[in-house]
C-alpha positions as semicolon CSV with decimal commas, in nm:
position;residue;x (nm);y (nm);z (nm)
1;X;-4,637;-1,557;0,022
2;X;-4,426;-1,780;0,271
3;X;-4,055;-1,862;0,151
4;X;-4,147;-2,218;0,087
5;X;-4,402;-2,143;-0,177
6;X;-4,123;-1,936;-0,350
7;X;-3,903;-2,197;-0,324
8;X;-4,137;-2,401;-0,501
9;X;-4,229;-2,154;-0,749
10;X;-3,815;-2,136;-0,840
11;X;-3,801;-2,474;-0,836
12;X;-4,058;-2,480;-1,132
13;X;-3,863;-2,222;-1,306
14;X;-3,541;-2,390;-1,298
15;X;-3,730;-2,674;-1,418
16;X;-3,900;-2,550;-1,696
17;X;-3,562;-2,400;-1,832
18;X;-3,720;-2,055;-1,916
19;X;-3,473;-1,888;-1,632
20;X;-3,149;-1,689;-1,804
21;X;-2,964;-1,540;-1,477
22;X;-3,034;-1,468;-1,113
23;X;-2,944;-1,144;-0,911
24;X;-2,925;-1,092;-0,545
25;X;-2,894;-0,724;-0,368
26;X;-2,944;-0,508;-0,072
27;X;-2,613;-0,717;0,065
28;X;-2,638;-0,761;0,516
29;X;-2,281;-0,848;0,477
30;X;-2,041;-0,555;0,372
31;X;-1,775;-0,821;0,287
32;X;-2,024;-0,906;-0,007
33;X;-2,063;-0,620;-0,295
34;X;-2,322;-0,854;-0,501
35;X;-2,412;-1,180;-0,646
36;X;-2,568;-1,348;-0,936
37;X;-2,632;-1,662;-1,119
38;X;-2,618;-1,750;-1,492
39;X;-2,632;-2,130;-1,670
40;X;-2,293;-2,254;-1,795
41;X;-2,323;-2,545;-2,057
42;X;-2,009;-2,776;-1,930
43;X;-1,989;-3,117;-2,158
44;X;-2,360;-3,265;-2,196
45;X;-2,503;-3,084;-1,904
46;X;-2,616;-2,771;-1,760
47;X;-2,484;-2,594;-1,449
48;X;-2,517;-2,264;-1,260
49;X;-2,226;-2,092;-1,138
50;X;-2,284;-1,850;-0,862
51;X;-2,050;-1,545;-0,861
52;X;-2,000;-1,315;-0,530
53;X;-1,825;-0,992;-0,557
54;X;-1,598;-0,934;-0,232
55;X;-1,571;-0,581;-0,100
56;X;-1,178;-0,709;-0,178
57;X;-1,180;-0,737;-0,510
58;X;-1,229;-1,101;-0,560
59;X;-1,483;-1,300;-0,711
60;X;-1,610;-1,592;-0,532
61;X;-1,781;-1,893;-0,788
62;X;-1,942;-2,186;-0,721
63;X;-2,124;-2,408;-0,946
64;X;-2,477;-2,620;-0,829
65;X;-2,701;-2,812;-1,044
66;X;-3,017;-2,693;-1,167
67;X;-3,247;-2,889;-0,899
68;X;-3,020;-2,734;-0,634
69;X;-3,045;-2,363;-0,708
70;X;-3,464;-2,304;-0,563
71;X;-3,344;-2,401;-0,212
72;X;-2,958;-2,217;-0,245
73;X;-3,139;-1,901;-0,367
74;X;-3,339;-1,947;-0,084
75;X;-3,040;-1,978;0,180
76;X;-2,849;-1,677;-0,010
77;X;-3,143;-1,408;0,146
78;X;-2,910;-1,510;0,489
79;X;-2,658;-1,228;0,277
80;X;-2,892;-1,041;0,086
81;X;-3,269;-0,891;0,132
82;X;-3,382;-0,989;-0,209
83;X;-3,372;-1,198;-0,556
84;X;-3,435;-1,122;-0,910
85;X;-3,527;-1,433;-1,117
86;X;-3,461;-1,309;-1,479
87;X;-3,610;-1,525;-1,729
88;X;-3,628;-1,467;-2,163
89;X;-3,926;-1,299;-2,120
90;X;-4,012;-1,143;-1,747
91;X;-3,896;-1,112;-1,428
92;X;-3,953;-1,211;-1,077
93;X;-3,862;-1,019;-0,840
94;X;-3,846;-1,122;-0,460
95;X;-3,782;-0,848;-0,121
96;X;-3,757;-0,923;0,206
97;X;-3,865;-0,573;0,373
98;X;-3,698;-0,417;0,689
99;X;-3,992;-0,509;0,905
100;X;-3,965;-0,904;0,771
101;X;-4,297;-0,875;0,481
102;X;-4,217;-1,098;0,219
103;X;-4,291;-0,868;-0,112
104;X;-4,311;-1,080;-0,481
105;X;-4,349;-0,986;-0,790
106;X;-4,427;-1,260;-1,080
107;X;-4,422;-1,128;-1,452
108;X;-4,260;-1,453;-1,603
109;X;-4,399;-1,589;-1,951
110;X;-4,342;-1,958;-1,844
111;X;-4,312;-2,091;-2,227
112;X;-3,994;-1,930;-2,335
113;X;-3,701;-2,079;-2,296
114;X;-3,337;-1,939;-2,222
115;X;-3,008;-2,028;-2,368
116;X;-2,725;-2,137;-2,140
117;X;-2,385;-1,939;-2,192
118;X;-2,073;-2,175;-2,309
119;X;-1,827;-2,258;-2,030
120;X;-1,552;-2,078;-2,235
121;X;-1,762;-1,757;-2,407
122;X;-1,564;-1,425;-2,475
123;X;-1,552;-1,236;-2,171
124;X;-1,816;-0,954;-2,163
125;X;-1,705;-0,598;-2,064
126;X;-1,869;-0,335;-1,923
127;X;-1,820;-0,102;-2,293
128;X;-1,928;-0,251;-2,576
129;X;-1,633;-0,181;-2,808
130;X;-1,870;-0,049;-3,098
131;X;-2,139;0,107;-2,905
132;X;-1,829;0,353;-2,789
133;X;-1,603;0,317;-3,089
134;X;-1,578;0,706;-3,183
135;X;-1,369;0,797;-2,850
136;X;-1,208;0,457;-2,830
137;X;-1,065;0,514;-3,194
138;X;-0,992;0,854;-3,151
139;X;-0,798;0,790;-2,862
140;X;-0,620;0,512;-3,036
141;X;-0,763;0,211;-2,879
142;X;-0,992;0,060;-3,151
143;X;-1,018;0,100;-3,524
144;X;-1,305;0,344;-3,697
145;X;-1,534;-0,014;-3,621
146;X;-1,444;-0,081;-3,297
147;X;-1,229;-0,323;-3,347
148;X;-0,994;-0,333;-3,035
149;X;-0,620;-0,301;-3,144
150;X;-0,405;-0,598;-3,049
151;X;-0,187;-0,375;-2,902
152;X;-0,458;-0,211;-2,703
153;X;-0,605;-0,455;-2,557
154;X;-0,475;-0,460;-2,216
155;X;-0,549;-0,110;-2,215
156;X;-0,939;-0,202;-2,287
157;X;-0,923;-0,456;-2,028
158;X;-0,800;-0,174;-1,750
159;X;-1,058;0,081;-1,834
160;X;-1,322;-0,187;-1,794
161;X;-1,193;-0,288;-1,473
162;X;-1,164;-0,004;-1,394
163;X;-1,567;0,082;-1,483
164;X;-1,646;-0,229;-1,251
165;X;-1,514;-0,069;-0,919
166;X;-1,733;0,263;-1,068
167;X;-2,009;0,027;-1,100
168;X;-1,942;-0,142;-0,736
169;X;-1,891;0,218;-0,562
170;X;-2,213;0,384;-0,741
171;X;-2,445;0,349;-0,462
172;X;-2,226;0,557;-0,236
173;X;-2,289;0,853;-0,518
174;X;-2,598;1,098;-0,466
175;X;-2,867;0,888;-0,638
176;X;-3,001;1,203;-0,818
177;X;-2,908;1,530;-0,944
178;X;-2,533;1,627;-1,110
179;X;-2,242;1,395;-1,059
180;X;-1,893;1,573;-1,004
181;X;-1,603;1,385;-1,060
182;X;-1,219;1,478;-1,082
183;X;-0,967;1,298;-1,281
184;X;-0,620;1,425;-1,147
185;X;-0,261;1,347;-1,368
186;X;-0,534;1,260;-1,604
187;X;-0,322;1,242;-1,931
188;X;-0,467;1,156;-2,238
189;X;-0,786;1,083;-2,020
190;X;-0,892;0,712;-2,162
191;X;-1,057;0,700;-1,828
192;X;-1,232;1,024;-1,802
193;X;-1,370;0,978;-2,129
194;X;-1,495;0,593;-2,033
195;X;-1,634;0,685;-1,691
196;X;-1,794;1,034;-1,861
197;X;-1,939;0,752;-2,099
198;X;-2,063;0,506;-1,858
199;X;-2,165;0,770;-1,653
200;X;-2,411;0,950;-1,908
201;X;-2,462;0,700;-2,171
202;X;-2,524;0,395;-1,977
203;X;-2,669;0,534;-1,656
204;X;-2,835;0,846;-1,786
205;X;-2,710;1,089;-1,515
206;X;-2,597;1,418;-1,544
207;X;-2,230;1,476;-1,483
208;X;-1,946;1,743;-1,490
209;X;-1,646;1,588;-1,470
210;X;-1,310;1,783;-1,450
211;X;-0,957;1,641;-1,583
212;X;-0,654;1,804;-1,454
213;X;-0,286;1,760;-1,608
214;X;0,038;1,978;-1,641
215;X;0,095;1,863;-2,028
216;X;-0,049;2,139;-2,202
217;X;-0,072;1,987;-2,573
218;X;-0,264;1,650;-2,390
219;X;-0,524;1,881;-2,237
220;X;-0,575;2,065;-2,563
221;X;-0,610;1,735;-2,762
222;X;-0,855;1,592;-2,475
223;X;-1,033;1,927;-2,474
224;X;-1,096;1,930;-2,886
225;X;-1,210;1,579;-2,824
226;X;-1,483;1,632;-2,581
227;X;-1,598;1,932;-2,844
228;X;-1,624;1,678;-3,130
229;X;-1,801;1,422;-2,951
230;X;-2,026;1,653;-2,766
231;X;-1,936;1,554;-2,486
232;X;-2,048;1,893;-2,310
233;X;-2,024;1,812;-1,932
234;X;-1,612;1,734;-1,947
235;X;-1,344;2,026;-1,842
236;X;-1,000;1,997;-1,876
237;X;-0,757;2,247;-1,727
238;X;-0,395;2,260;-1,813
239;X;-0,188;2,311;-1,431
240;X;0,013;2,176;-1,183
241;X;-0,235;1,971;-0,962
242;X;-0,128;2,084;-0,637
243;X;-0,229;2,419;-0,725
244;X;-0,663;2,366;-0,868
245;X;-0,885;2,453;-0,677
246;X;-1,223;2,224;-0,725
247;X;-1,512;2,508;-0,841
248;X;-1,760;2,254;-0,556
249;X;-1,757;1,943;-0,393
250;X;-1,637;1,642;-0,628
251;X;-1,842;1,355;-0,559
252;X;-1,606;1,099;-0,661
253;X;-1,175;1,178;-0,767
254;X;-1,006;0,926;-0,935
255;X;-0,606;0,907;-1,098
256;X;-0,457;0,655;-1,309
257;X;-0,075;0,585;-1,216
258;X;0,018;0,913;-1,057
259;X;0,409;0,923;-1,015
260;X;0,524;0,939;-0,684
261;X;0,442;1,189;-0,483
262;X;0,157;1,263;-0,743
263;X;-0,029;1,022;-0,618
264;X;0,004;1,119;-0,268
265;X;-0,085;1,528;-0,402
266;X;-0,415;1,349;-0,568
267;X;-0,484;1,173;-0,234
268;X;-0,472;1,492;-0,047
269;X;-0,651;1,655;-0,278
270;X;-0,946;1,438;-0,284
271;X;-0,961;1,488;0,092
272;X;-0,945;1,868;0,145
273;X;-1,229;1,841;-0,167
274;X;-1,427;1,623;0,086
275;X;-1,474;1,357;-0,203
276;X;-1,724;1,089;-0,133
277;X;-1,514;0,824;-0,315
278;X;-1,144;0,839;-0,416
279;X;-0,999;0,592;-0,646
280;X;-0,635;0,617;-0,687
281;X;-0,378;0,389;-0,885
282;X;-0,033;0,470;-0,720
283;X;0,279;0,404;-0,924
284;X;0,665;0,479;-0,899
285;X;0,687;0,479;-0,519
286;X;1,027;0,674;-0,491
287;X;1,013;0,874;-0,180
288;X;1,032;0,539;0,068
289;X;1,267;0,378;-0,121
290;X;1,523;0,699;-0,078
291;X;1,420;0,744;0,251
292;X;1,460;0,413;0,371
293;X;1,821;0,353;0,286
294;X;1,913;0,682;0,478
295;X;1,700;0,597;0,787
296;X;1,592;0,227;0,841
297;X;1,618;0,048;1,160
298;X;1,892;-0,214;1,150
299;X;1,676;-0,500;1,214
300;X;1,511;-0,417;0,855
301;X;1,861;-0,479;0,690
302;X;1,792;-0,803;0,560
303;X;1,533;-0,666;0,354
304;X;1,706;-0,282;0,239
305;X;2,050;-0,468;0,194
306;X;1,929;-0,575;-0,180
307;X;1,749;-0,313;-0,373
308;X;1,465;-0,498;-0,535
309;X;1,344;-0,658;-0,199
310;X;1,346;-0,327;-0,083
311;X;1,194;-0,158;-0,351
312;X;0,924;-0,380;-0,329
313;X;0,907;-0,317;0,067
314;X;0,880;0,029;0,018
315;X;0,620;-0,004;-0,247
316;X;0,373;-0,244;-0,077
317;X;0,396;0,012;0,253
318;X;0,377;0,329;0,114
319;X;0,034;0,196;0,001
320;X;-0,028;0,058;0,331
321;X;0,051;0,403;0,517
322;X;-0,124;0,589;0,246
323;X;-0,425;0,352;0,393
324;X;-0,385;0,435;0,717
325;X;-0,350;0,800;0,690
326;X;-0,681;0,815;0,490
327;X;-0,878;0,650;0,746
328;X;-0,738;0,864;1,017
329;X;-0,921;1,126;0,774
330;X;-1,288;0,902;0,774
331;X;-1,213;0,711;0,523
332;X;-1,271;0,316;0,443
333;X;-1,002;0,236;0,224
334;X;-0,943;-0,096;0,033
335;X;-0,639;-0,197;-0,139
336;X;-0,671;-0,483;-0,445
337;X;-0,523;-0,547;-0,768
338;X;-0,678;-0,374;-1,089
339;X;-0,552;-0,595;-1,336
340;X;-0,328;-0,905;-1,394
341;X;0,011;-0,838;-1,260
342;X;0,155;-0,975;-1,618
343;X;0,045;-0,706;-1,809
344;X;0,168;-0,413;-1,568
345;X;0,318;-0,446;-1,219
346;X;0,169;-0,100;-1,152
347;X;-0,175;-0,301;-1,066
348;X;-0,274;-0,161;-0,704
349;X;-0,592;0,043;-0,689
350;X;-0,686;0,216;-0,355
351;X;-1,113;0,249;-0,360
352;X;-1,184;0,491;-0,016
353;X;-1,534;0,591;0,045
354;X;-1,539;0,828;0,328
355;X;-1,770;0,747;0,597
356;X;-1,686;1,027;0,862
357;X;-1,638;0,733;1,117
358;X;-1,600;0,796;1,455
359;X;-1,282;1,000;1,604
360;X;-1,163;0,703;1,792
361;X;-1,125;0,519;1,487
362;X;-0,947;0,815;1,314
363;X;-0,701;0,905;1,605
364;X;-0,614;0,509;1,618
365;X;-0,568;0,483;1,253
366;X;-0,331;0,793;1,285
367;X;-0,183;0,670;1,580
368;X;-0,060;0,389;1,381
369;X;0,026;0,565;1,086
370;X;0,245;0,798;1,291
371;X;0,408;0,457;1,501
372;X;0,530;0,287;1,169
373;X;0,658;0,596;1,010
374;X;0,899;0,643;1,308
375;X;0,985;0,248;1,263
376;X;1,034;0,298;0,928
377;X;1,231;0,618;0,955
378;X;1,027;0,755;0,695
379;X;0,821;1,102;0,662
380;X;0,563;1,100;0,363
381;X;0,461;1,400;0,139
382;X;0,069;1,293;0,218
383;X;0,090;1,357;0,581
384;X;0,261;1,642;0,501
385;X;0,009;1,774;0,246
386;X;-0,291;1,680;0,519
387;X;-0,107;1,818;0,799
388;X;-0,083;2,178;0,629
389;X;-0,457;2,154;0,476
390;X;-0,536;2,096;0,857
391;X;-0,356;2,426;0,973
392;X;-0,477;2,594;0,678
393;X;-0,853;2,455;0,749
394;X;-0,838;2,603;1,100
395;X;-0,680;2,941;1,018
396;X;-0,925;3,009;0,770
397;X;-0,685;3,044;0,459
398;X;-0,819;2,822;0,226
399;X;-1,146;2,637;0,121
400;X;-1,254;2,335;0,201
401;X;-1,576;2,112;0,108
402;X;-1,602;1,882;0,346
C-alpha cells in the first residue's frame, strides 16, 4: 500500500469520527522520545492536539483540525517509522520497515464512534489512585479508597512524574527476563514501592528491586510493608550507602533528594554497579557553596559576594559538573525539572543512560570537568569517589559490574 492510499484511508477515519487517539514510535530523531494525538472539544468544535515528548523534558503541543491530521500524520513518519490509528473499536497500525516496505494493518470497526476529551479534563496519571490505594494509604498518601490527601497531593504528582521518565527510559531496560533496580537514601520508599508497582503490575515483568537507607526503623516499616502487600521481589537493607555492595548488576538506580554529598555517593555508586540507567534527584548542594567562598577566582565575586546568588551558582553547577563527570564515565546525561518549581525548589532530576561512547568523548567530557573545577576552585566528592573506584578497579580490590 503506497502512502497516499493511507493518507486517504486516515482521511476517512478522521472523517467518520470513529478515531479516539493517534501514536507515533520508533523515533529517527533522539531529540524526540514520542508523540501522539487525541481530540480536544474547544467551544463548538473539535480539534487535535499533537503532543511530542523532548528527550529534555518538555512537551511540545500543537493543535490541527480534523481535515488536517491524514496528511500531518503523514509528514510526522519524517520523525518516526510508524503510526497507530486507535479508534473505539480497532486499531490500525502503520510501519515503515528498515529496508523502506510499507507494512499496514487495518482492524477498525468503521461504525463506532469516539468521544472527544474536554479541553480542561482532570489530568490523567500514570497510577490510578484506587487501582494502587493499599500502598498509597499505607504510606500515607491516600485514604483506605484512594482518595488522594490534600496534603499529599504534590507528593502524588512527583511519583507520577517521576513513573513518566521510567516509562520514557524503559526501552533502554533488557526487554525480557528480571529487572534489577536500586533505590539508594530511599527513605520511606514512596518511589520504590510505585516503580515496584508499575514495574510488575502494569508491565508484567519480573523485578528485584533493592532499597538502601541508614534509618533503621524506615527500613523495618518499608520491609513489613512489602510482606503485607506481597510484594515479594522488594529488599530493603538498613546501612550506610557508601558501604552495599549490589549482590549483580542493577539495571536501572534511582534516589529521591539525596543530601549533599549523598547524591554524589549514589552517583558513584550507580557507576561502579555499571547501571544501565541512573536517575538521581540531587538536593542540598553544600560542598560548592563552602568551597567556593574559600577558593573562587576574583572575577566570580560579583556573584559569591551575596550568598543566595551564590548558593544558587553553586547549585546549578554542581549539577552541571556532576554531568560532565558522568559522561566522561559513558554516560548520556540529561538535566530537566521533575516538577513545578512552586511546590519544591529541589526539582532537578539527572536521567543518564550509559552508552559506553567512545573514549574521545569521555576524555573530553573529563577534560572539561577537570578545567572548570580548577576555575571554580572547587574539588567534588564524585570525582573523588570515581577516581578511587578507578584505582580500586585496576588493582583488583573490589568488584565491579560493568
Amino acid at each position: 500500500m503506497e502512502l497516499i492510499q493511507i493518507e486517504k484511508t486516515a482521511a476517512e477515519l478522521f472523517a467518520l469520527g470513529c478515531l479516539r487517539k493517534v501514536s507515533f514510535g520508533s523515533t529517527k530523531d533522539k531529540s524526540v522520545l514520542r508523540a501522539e494525538a487525541v481530540p480536544v472539544k474547544q467551544a463548538d468544535t473539535t480539534v487535535w492536539r499533537i503532543t511530542k515528548y523532548m528527550a529534555d523534558g518538555k512537551a511540545i503541543h500543537e493543535n490541527h483540525g480534523t481535515d488536517e491530521m491524514a496528511a500531518k500524520i503523514i509528514g510526522m513518519l519524517d520523525l518516526f517509522s510508524e503510526f497507530h490509528l486507535h479508534a473505539a473499536e480497532g486499531q490500525l497500525d502503520c510501519r515503515i520497515s528498515k529496508k523502506g516496505k510499507i507494512l499496514v494493518s487495518d482492524k477498525i470497526k468503521r461504525n463506532v464512534a469516539a468521544k472527544a476529551e474536554e479541553h480542561n479534563r482532570p489530568k490523567q496519571y500514570i497510577l490510578d489512585s484506587y487501582e494502587c490505594r493499599e500502598f498509597l494509604h499505607a504510606l500515607g498518601v491516600s485514604d483506605e479508597n484512594g482518595k488522594v490527601f490534600e496534603r499529599k497531593m504534590a507528593k502524588f504528582r512527583q511519583i507520577n512524574k517521576f513513573l513518566e521518565i521510567v516509562r520514557d527510559v524503559y526501552h533502554e531496560l533488557p526487554s525480557d527476563g528480571e529487572l534489577t533496580v536500586c533505590d539508594l537514601c530511599c527513605g520511606k520508599s514512596y518511589l520504590t514501592f510505585a516503580v515496584y508497582y508499575y514495574l510488575t503490575v502494569m508491565l508484567g515483568r519480573r523485578v528485584k528491586i533493592y532499597g538502601v537507607d541508614r534509618k533503621t526503623d524506615v527500613i523495618e516499616f518499608c520491609d513489613a510493608l512489602a510482606k503485607k502487600l506481597r510484594f515479594d521481589g522488594m529488599e530493603f537493607v538498613a546501612g550506610d550507602i557508601l558501604n552495599f555492595d549490589m549482590p549483580k548488576k542493577p539495571d536501572m538506580v534511582i534516589s529521591l533528594h539525596a543530601c549533599d554529598i549523598a547524591t554524589d555517593i549514589v552517583l558513584a555508586g550507580a557507576c561502579r554497579f555499571g547501571a544501565k540507567v541512573i536517575l538521581s534527584t540531587p538536593c542540598c548542594h553544600h560542598e560548592m557553596f563552602s568551597q567556593s567562598k574559600r577558593n573562587s577566582p576574583e572575577n566570580l565575586s560579583f556573584i559569591m559576594e551575596h550568598s543566595i546568588l551564590r548558593q544558587k551558582f553553586c547549585t546549578a553547577a554542581t549539577d552541571a559538573l556532576r554531568a560532565l563527570r558522568l559522561e566522561a564515565e559513558g554516560y548520556a546525561v540529561d538535566a530537566f525539572e521533575l516538577i513545578d518549581p512552586e511546590e519544591t525548589p529541589k526539582n532537578v532530576i539527572l536521567r543518564c543512560v550509559y552508552k559506553n561512547t567512545h573514549g574521545v568523548r569521555r576524555d573530553k567530557a573529563l577534560t572539561k570537568y577537570r578545567a572548570a573545577c580548577e576555575l571554580l576552585g572547587v574539588e567534588l566528592t564524585l570525582d573523588k569517589l570515581l577516581t578511587d573506584a578507578e584505582r580500586e578497579e585496576q588493582s583488583g580490590t573490589i568488584l565491579t559490574f560493568r
